[in-house]
Each structure stands twice: as structure tokens, then as C-alpha cells.
C-alpha positions in Angstrom: 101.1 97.6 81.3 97.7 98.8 82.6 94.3 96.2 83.3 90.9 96.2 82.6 90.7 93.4 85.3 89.3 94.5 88.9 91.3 96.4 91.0 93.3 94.8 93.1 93.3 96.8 95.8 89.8 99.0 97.2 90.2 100.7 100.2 87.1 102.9 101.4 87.4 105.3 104.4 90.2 102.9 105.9 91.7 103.5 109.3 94.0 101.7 112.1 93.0 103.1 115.8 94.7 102.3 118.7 94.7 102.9 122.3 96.8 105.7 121.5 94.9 106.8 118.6 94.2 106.9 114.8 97.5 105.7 113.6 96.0 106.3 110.2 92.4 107.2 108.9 89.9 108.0 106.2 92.3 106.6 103.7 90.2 105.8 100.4 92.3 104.1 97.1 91.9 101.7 93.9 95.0 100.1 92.4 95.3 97.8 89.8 97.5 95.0 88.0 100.2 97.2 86.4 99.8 100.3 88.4 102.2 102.5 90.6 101.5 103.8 93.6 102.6 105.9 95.8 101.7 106.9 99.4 103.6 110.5 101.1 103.4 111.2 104.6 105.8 112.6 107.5 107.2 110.3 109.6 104.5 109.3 112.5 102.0 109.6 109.7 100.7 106.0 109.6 102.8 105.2 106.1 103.9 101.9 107.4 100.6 100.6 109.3 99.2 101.5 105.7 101.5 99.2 103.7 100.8 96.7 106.7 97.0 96.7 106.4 96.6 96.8 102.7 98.9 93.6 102.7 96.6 91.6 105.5 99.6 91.7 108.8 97.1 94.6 110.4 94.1 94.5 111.5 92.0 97.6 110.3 89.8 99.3 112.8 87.4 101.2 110.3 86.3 100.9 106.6 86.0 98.5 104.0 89.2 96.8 102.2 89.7 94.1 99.7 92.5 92.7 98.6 93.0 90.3 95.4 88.8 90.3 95.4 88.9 89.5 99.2 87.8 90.7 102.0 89.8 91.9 105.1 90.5 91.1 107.8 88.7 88.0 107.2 91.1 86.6 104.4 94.1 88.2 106.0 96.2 84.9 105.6 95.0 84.2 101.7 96.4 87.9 101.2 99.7 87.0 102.7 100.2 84.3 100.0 99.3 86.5 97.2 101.4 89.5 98.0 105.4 90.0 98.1 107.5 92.6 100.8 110.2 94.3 99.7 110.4 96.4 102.8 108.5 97.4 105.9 109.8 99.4 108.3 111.7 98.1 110.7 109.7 94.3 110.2 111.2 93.6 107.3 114.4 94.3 106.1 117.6 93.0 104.7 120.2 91.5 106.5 123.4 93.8 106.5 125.7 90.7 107.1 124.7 88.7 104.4 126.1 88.3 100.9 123.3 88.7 98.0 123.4 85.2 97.0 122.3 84.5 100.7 119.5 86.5 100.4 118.1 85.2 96.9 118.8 81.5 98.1 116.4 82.4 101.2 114.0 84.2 99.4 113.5 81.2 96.9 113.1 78.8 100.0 111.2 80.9 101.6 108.7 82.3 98.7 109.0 78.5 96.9 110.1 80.1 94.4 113.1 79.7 91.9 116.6 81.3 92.4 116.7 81.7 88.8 114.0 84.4 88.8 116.2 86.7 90.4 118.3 87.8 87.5 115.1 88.6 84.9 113.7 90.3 88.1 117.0 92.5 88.1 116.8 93.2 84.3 113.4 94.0 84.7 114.8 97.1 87.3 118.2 98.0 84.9 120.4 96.5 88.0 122.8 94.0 88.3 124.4 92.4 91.6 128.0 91.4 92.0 126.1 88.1 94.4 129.4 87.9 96.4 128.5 91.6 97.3 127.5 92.4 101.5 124.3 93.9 101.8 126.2 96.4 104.0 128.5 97.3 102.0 126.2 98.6 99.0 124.9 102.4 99.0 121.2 102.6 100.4 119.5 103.0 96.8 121.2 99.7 95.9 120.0 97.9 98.5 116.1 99.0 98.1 116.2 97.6 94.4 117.7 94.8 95.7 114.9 95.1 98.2 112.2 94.8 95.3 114.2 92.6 93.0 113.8 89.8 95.6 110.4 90.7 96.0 109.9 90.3 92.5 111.4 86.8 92.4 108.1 85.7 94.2 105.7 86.6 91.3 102.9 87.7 93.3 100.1 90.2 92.3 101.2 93.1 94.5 104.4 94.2 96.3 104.9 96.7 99.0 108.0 98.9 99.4 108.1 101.1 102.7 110.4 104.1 102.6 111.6 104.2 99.0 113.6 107.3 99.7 114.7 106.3 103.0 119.2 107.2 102.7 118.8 108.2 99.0 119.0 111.5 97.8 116.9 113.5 95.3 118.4 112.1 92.2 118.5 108.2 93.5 114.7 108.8 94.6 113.9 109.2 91.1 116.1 106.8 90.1 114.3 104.5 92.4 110.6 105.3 91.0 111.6 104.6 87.7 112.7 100.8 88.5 109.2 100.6 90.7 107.7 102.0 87.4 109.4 99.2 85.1 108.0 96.5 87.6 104.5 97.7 87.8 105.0 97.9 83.9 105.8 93.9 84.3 101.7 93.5 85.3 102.1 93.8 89.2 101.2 96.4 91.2 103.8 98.1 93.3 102.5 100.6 96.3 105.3 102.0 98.2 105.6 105.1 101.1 108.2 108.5 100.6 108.0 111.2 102.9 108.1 113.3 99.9 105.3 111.9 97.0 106.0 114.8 94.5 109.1 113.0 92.9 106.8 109.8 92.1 104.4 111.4 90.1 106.3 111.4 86.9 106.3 107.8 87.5 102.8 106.3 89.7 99.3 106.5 88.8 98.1 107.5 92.3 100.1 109.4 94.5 98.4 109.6 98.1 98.5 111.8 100.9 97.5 110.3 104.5 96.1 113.8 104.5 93.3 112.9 101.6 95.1 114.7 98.6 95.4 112.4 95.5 96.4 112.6 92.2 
């Protein structure tokens, strides 16, 4: 569902320099409650640090970025508590050795959270989990919903989900916009990276290039 609330997300002319560089720069975008978006760029294109900065765990070097009405990277830590991680990177992911049920029981201590939001979360993507199942053993689009099904458990305003169509192919990549579509549907808003945007835009509202193209 869409919201006449403030965005949650305004990024203007945002970057991330380092020593070695821009990682990313002159990255502009609005998202809102109940809004899909989605963020293409090669690998080495800054996709990550994005997902990272937007969510208050990097520091920005240029520009002017709120988050939930709040500006960072002075309210890094209160944008923390109000946004959710499905996956980034290498940072965060799921643990290959453990069973589902280990994972939800975490998440819920972790997030404070109950265990019991993890099966509407699940109906909410049109997946279900066998909880006895290894993480390792399930195919690599099963294990991104699960990614975002956990993520959802934690009923914050935004989540982030890196590399959506990281092990999938073609058909599992749509597959896997359409659940991100049903749980930006839900009121929250879901930003996630692909190499490849152009099989999101059936599904997201904004589909950005690190490059400046938007749609």
C-alpha cells in the first residue's frame, strides 16, 4: 500500500569517499512507507556501502540524508533501531549450519521481537519453511526469502536486502521481486541491490542506477 506520510528515506547528492576513492556518489532518492526499491549496479559499484549508509552503519562523506525524519550521521544509532537487515554483503548473512528454527529463535532475541511473527511474515512472501530445514541445504532463492522473512519478523519501517539476485536465476529473480513487492505492499519499505535492475521494474517504484538513471 502506498503513503501520503513523509518519505522515509531522502537522499540528496549522497556519496561515501575513501582513501581509495568515491565508493559511491551523487546518489539522489525518496522512498516511502509501502514502496519498493530497487538499486542496479556492477559489482565494485558501491551497491552495498549504499544499503549501509541509507541504514545509519556508514558514515557518508557528501550530501544530505534522512532517515525515519532524521538526520544522518548524527542519529545513526536511532536509525539502527528503526530499520531491519535481511542481508548485506558479506556483514550480514545467514548461518549455513543452522536449522531455521535457530535462526527465527535468534532473530526474536535479538530484534525483541516475537517468534510467532515469523510464520504471518512467511505468508506475507507465499513461502513456507520446513524449521527442521539447514540453511545450507535450501536453493539460494530460498534462503534470501528466508533472509527477508526474518527481517520482517522485526516490524520495522524499512528493510534492506543486498544482492537479491545473488545464486538465482532469471526466473527466481522475479520470483524474488514479487515477495519484496508483497512486503512493501505490507506498509514497509523494502530497498534492495541486483546487478541487473531491469527485472524489478514490474515490481518497485524506483529503480536506481549508481550511474544517475532512475525510473
Amino acid at each position: 500500500m502506498q503513503s501520503t506520510e513523509p518519505p522515509l528515506v531522502v537522499a540528496d547528492d549522497l556519496g561515501v569517499h575513501t582513501h581509495r576513492g568515491w565508493v559511491f556518489e551523487a546518489l539522489s532518492l525518496q522512498a516511502g512507507a509501502g514502496q519498493l526499491v530497487a538499486i542496479a549496479g556492477p559489482g565494485g559499484s558501491g551497491r552495498t556501502a549504499v544499503l549501509l549508509t541509507l541504514g545509519g552503519r556508514m558514515r557518508p562523506s557528501a550530501g544530505v540524508l534522512r532517515v525515519c525524519g532524521l538526520l544522518l550521521p548524527e542519529h545513526a544509532a536511532r536509525v539502527r533501531a528503526l530499520t531491519a537487515v535481511a542481508r548485506i554483503g558479506g556483514a550480514v548473512t545467514l548461518d549455513k549450519d543452522l536449522r531455521v528454527a535457530d535462526l527465527v529463535r535468534e532473530r526474536a532475541l535479538m530484534a525483541r521481537c516475537s517468534r510467532g511473527a515469523f510464520g504471518p511474515a512467511c505468508s506475507v512472501l507465499d513461502v513456507s519453511f520446513d524449521e527442521r530445514s539447514v540453511v545450507g541445504a535450501l536453493e539460494a532463492h530460498q534462503v534470501m526469502l528466508l533472509a527477508l522473512a526474518l527481517a520482517l519478523m522485526e516490524g520495522r519501517q524499512i528493510v534492506f536486502l543486498d544482492d537479491l539476485d545473488t545464486g538465482s536465476d532469471a526466473r527466481s529473480q522475479a520470483w524474488l521481486w514479487a515477495a519484496a513487492r508483497r512486503a512493501a505492499d505490507t506498509g514497509v519499505c523494502v530497498i534492495a541491490t541486483a546487478v541487473d535492475g531491469s527485472l524489478a521494474r514490474p515490481y518497485a517504484q524506483h529503480v536506481v542506477s549508481l550511474y544517475g538513471e532512475e525510473s
